[in-house]
C-alpha positions in Angstrom: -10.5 -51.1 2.1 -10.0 -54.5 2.8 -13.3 -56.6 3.3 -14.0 -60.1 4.8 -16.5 -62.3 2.5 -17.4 -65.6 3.9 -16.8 -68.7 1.2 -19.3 -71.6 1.0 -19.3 -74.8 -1.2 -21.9 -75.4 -3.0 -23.8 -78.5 -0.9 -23.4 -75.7 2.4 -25.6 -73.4 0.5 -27.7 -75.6 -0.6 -28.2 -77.1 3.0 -28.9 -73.3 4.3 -31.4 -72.9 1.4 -33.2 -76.1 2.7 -33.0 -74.3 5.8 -31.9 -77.9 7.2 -32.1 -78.4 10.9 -28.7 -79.6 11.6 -27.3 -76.5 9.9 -29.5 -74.0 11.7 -28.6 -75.7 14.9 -24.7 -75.4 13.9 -25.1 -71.7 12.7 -26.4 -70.7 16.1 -24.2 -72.9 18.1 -21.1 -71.2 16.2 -22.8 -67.7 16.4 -22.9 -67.5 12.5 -23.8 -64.9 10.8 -26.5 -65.3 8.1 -25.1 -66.2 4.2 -26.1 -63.5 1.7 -28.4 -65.9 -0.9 -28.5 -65.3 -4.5 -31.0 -66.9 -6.5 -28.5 -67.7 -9.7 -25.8 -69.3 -7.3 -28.4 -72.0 -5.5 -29.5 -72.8 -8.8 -26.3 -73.1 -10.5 -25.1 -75.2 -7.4 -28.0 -77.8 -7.4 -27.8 -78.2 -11.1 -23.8 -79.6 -10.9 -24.7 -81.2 -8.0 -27.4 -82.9 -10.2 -25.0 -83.5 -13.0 -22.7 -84.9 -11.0 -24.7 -87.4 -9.1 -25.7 -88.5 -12.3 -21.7 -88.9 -13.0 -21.1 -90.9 -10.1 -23.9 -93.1 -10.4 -22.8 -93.5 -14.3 -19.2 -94.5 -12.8 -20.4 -96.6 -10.3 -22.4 -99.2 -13.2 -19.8 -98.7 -15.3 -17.4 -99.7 -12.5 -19.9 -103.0 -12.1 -19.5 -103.9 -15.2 -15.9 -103.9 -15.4 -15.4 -106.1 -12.3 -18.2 -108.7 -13.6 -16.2 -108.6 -16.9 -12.7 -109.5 -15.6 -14.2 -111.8 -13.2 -16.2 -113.5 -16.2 -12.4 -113.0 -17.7 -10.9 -115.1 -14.2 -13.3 -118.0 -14.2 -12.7 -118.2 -18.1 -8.9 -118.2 -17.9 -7.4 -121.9 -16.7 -5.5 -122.1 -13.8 -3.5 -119.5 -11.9 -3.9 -117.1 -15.2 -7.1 -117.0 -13.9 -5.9 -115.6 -10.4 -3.9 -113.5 -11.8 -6.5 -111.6 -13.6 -8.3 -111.6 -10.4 -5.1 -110.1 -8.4 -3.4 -107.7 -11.0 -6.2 -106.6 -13.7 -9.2 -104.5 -11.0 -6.0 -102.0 -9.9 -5.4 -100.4 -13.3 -9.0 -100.1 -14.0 -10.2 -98.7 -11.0 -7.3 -96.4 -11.6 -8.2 -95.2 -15.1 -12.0 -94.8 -13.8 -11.1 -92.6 -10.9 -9.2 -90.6 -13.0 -12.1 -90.0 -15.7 -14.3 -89.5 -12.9 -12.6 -86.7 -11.2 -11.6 -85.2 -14.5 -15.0 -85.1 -15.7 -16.1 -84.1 -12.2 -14.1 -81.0 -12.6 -15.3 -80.2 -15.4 -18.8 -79.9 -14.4 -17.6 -77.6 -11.5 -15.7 -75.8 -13.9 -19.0 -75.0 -16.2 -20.8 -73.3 -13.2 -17.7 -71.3 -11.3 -16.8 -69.9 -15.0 -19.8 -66.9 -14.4 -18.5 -65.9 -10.8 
């Protein structure tokens, strides 16, 4: 028998369990029927959402201090060395911190979806 079962991300069901305004409005705008709530999955949910606002907000300073370093780096270098620095060097390390971030991001989602 096949058998629909309605999918949520884990900030929707954490906005349902806060019983949120906007999302009560929405649900009976849309005519939605009510999400089954288990007690293990909210929890789960608000403690990577936890971890990983603690990630980004780790990513974020360490992103600070990699732009004040190379443009410590700029002002140091003479000339258009300097410039340089300032035009080539933020690409690759914004690139290697995205891609730590998300990787690490992933991870932490991958902890909690390993028990459904």
């Amino acid at each position: 028998m096949n058998q629909r079962v309605r999918v949520t991300s884990p900030q929707t069901r954490l906005a349902l369990r806060r019983r949120s305004d906007a999302t009560r409005r929405l649900s009976r705008l849309a005519g939605l029927p009510q999400v089954g709530r288990s007690a293990i999955d909210l929890d789960d949910a608000e403690r990577a959402l936890r971890r990983q606002r603690r990630l980004a907000i780790r990513t974020a300073t360490l992103l600070l201090f990699a732009l004040a370093a190379l443009l410590t780096a700029a002002v140091l270098t003479p000339g258009r060395l300097g410039w340089a620095v300032l035009f080539f060097a933020p690409y690759p390390v914004l690139l290697v911190l995205a891609a730590v971030h998300v990787r690490r991001a992933e991870r932490i989602e991958a902890e909690y979806c390993e028990d459904d």
